[in-house]
C-alpha positions in Angstrom: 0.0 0.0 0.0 2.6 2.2 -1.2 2.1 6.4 -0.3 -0.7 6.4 2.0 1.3 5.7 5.4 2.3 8.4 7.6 5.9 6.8 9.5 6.7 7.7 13.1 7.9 7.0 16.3 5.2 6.7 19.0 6.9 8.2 21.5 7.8 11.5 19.8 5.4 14.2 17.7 4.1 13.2 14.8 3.6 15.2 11.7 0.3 14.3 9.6 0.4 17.9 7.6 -3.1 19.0 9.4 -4.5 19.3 12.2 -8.1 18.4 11.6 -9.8 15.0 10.1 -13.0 13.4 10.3 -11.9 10.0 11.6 -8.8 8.0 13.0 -8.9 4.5 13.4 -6.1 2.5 15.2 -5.8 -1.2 16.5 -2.8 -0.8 19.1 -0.6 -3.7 19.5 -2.6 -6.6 21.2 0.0 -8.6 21.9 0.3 -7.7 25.8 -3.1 -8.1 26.0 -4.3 -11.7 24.4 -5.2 -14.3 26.6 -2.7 -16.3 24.7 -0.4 -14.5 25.8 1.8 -13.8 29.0 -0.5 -10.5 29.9 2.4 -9.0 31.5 1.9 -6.1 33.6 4.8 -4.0 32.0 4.8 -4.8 28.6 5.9 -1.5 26.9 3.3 -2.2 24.1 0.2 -1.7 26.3 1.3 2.0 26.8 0.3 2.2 23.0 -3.6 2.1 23.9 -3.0 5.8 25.8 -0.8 6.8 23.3 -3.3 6.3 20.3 -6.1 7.8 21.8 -4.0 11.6 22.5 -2.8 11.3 19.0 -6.6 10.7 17.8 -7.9 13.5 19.8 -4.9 16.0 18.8 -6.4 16.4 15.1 -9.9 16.8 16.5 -12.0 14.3 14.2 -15.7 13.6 14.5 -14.9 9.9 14.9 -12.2 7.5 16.8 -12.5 3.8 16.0 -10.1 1.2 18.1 -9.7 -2.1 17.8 -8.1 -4.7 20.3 -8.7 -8.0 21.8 -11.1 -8.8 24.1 -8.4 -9.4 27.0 -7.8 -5.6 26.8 -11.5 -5.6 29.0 -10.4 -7.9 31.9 -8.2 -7.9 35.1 -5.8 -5.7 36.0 -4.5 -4.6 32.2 -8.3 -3.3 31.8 -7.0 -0.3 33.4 -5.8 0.6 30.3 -9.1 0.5 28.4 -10.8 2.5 31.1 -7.7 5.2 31.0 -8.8 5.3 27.3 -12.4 5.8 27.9 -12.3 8.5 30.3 -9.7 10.3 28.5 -12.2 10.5 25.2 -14.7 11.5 27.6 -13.1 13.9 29.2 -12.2 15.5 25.6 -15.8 15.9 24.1 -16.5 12.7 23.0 -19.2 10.4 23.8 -18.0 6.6 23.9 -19.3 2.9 23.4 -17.3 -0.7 23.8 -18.7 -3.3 22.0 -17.1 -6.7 21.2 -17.7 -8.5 18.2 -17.6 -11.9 16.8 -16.6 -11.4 13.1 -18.4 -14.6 11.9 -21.3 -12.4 12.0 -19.9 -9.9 9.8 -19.3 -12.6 7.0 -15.2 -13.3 8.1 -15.2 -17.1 7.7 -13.4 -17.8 11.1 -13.3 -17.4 14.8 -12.4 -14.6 15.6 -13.6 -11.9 18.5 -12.4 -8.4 18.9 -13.1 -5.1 20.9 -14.3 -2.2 19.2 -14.3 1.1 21.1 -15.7 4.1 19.4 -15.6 7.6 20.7 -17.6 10.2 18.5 -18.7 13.9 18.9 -22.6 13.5 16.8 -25.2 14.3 19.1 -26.6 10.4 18.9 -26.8 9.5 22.4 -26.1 5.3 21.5 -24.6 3.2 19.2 -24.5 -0.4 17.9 -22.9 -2.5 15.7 -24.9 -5.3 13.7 -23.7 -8.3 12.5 -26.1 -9.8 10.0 -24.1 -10.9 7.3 -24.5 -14.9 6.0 -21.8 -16.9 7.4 -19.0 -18.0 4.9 -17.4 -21.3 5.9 -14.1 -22.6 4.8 -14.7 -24.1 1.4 -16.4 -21.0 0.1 -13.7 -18.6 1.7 -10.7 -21.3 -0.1 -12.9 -22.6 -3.8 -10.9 -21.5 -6.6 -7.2 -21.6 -5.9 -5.1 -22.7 -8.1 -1.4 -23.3 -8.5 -0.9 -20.3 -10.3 -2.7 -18.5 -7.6 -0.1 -15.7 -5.9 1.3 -17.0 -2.3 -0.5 -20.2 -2.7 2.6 -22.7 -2.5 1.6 -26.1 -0.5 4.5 -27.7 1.5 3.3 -31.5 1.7 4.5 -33.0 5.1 7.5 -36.4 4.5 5.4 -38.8 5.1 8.0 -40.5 7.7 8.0 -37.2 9.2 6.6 -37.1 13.3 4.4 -34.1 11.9 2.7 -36.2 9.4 2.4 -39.5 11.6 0.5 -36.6 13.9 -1.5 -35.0 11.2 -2.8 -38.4 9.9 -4.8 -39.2 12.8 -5.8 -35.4 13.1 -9.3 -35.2 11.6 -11.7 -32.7 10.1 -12.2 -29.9 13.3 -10.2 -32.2 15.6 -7.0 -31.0 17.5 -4.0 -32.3 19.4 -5.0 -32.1 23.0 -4.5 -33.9 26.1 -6.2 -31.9 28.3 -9.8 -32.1 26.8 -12.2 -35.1 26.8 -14.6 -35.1 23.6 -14.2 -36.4 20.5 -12.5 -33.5 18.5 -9.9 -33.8 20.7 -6.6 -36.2 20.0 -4.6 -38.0 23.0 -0.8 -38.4 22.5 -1.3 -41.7 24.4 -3.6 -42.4 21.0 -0.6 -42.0 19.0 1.7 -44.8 19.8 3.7 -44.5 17.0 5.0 -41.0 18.0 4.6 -40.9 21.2 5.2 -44.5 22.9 3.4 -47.5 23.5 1.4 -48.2 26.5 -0.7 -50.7 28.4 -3.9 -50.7 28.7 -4.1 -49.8 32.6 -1.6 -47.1 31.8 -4.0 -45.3 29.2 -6.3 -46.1 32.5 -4.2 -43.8 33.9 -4.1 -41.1 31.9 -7.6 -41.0 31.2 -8.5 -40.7 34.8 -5.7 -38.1 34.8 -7.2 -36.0 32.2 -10.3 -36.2 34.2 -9.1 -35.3 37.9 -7.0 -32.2 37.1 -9.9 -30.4 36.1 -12.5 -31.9 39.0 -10.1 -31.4 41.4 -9.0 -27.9 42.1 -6.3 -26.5 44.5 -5.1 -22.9 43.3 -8.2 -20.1 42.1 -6.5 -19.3 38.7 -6.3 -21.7 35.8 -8.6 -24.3 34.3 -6.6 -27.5 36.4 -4.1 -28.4 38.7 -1.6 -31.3 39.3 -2.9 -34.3 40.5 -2.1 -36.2 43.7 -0.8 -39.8 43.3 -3.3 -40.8 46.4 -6.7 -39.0 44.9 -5.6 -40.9 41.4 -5.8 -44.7 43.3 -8.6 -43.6 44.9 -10.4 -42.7 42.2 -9.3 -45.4 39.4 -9.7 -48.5 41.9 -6.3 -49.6 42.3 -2.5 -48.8 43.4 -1.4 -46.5 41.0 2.4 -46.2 41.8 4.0 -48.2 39.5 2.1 -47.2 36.8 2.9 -44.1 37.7 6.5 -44.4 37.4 5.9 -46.3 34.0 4.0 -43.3 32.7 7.3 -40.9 34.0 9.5 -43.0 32.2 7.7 -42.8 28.9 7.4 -39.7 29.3 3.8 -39.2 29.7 3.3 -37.6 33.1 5.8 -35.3 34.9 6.3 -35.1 38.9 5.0 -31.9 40.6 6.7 -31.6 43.8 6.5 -35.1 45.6 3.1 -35.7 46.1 2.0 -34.5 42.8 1.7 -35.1 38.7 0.4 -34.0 35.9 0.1 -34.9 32.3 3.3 -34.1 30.3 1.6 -32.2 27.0 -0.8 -30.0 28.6 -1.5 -27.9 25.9 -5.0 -26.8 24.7 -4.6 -27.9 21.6 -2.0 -28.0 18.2 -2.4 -29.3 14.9 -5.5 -27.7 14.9 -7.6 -29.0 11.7 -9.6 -27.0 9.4 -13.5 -28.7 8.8 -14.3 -27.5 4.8 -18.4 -26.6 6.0 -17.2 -24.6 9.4 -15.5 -21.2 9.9 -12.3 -21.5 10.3 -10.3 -21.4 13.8 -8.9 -17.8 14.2 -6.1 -16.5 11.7 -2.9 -15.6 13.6 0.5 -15.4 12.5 1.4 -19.1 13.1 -1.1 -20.2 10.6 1.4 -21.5 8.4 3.2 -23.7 11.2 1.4 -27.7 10.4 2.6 -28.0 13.7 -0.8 -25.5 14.9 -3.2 -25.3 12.0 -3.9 -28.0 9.4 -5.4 -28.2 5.7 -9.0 -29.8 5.9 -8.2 -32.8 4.1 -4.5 -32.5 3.2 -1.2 -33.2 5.3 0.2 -29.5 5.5 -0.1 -25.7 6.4 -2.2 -23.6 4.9 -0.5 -21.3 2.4 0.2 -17.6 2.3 -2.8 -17.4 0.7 -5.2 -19.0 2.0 -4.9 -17.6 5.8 -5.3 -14.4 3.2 -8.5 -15.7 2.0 -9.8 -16.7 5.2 -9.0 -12.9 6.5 -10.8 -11.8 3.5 -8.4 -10.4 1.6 -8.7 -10.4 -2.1 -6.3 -11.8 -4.3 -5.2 -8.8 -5.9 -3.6 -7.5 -2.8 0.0 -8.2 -2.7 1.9 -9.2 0.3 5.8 -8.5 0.1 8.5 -9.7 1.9 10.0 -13.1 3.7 6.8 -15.7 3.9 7.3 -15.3 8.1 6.5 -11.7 7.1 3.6 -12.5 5.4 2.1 -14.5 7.7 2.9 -11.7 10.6 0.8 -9.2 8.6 -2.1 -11.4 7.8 -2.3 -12.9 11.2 -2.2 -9.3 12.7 -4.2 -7.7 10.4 -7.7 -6.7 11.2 -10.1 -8.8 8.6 -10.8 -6.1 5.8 -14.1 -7.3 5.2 -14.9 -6.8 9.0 -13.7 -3.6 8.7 -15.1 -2.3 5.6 -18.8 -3.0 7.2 -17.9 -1.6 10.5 -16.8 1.4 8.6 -19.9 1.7 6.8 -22.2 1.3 9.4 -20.2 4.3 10.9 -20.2 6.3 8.6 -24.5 5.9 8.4 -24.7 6.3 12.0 -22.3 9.2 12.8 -20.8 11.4 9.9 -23.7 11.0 7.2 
């Protein structure tokens, strides 16, 4: 998008060659702020939320739209939200919040965001509809073709440990250990990768799976470590050896002495697309087999298809390494998302 970006350094003046516009629209870094993230207190990039909003108000526009994740609204980093509300306030404008799932707008994914808008109109209230048909996968990814731009597949080895992985991965199913349900993939169900055990020991670990979540010691979280004691209690029999069977494969992990817990405790990786559902949320790893899967085939998805799924057309050019790329789409707010937020704006405050 060659000529239409003004470049600065947030923490000095910035020149935009006048002082008055209608609107400025912003989405701060978010990366302080996801609940995928470490949320750290003093993460230099959540002073860019205070930082936008003077900027806005120093060239006096009728209209301030911010976008952000909806972890910007909870626990202590909210603080920052409320700094920006009350500071729009205190300057004139009248302000709304209103988070969005942009399924609803016709993005073909998960994906929710925070939307706060300040404006100086007389309209006392706002709102933001989402009515638009939802677009699954396969209509968001029909068409492609080799000689589509940024479309190159990278085919997993099939003696690879990715592909042994992805083969057992199915349509909407994930790699998890920490989730019951059918979508969801054990390790201990993929011998082949991850080790062979007995039939007690997948005992075990499914009683595992269940326990850390039932039983809770600590107030923050979704589960806790397990005590060897509560795990023969519950299963029915002496659980120590199997115990020290499971450490040895690598399956469990010792918490302190009296404690374990299941070795991959992650929510979920090789994530896989399902053709007739939105698509899992577009971020910058999207590329990485190891997170997100093709619906039916053993890869990544391409350059081009996260593109699609963030609704960009295929016209628009993305330059740069592929990492890059991926960075900008995954970071990028969905343009189709923002084209009907924009309109419905416009109606509602500046026509």
């Amino acid at each position: 998008m060659p000529g239409v970006a003004v470049e600065g350094d947030l923490t000095q003046p910035i020149d935009f060659g006048s002082t008055e516009y209608d609107v400025v629209i912003g989405g701060p870094p978010c990366q302080g702020f996801s609940l995928a993230g470490k949320r750290r207190l003093d993460d230099p990039r959540n002073s860019h939320i205070a930082r936008f909003v003077e900027i806005a108000i120093s060239v006096r526009p009728k209209l301030i739209v911010m976008e952000n994740v909806p972890g910007l609204l909870y626990g202590d980093l909210a603080k920052h939200h409320e700094k920006a509300n009350a500071t729009l306030r205190a300057n004139g404008f009248r302000t709304k919040t209103i988070k969005i799932d942009t399924s609803e707008f016709g993005v073909p994914q998960h994906r929710t965001r925070v939307v706060l808008v300040g404006w100086t109109a007389s309209r006392s209230d706002i709102d933001l509809v989402g009515n638009a048909a939802k677009a699954n996968v396969r209509q968001a990814l029909s068409g492609l073709t080799s000689t589509t731009p940024d479309h190159a597949k990278r085919l997993l080895p099939t003696t690879s440990k990715d592909f042994l992985i992805a083969n057992k991965i199915g349509p909407g199913m994930k790699l998890s250990n920490v989730r019951a349900g059918v979508r969801n993939v054990h390790t201990w169900q993929i011998p082949e990768v991850f080790g062979e055990i007995t039939q007690k020991e997948h005992s075990v670990l499914d009683a595992m799976l269940r326990l850390r979540r039932l039983e809770r010691r600590r107030d923050f979280g979704d589960a806790d470590p397990v005590s060897v004691s509560t795990l023969s209690e519950y299963i029915g029999f002496s659980t120590q050896i199997t115990i020290k069977n499971l450490l040895t494969k690598n399956y469990v992990r010792r918490i302190d002495k009296k404690y374990v817990d299941l070795t991959h405790t992650f929510n979920g990786k090789y994530r896989r697309l399902n053709w007739d559902n939105i698509s899992y949320t577009v971020d910058t790893y999207f590329g990485n087999p190891k997170y997100f899967l093709h619906p039916t085939e053993h890869r990544g998805l391409t350059v081009r298809e996260a593109a699609r799924l963030q609704t960009f057309p295929d016209s628009f050019e993305f330059t740069g390494p592929e990492v890059e790329k991926y960075k900008m789409i995954g970071n990028a707010v969905p343009p189709q998302f923002a084209r009907t937020i924009a309109e419905q704006l416009r109606t509602l405050l500046l026509d």
